[in-house]
MARSE-357736 format. One record per residue (C-alpha): x, y, z. Coordinates in steps of 0.5 Angstrom, whole numbers, plus 500, padded with zeros to 3 digits. Example, Ala and Ser with C-alpha at 12.3 -4.5 7.8 and 13.67 -1.06 7.14 Angstrom:
525491516 527498514 
END
This chain:
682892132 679887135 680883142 683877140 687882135 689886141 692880146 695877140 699882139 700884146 704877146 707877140 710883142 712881150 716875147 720880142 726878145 725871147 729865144 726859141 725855141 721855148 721849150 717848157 711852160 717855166 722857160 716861157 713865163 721866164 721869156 715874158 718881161 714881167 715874168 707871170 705878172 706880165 699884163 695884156 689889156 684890151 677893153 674891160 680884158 686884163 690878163 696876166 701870163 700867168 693866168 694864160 698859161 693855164 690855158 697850154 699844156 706840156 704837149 704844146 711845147 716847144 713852141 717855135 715862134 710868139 706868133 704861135 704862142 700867141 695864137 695858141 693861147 688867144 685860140 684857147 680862151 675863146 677870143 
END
């Protein structure tokens, strides 16, 4: 599996228990497990939600699904 598969699947399944619509970027940190300490890890890549949060803007929201949460965010960072 590759990176970008790896994280995307690593956020689709921290946000398995999350209602959405999510409407805002402090509900979505509050959906994460682990809050903005949840960690995604694929190879030598460890990111925390908190970190990929940077990466939305209020715009995106609300977001729907953690399908497109996670596309969002790994579409973002490049990967």
């Amino acid at each position: 599996m590759s990176v970008r598969e790896t994280i995307k699947s690593q956020i689709i399944g921290a946000l398995k228990g999350a209602a959405f619509p999510i409407i805002s970027p402090e509900a979505l940190l509050a959906a994460f497990p682990n809050g903005a300490e949840t960690t995604c890890v694929a190879g030598d890549l460890k990111v925390t939600a908190g970190e990929a949060g940077k990466l939305l803007r209020v715009d995106d929201f609300p977001f729907a699904s953690a399908e497109v949460v996670a596309e969002t965010i790994v579409s973002r960072a490049g990967l």
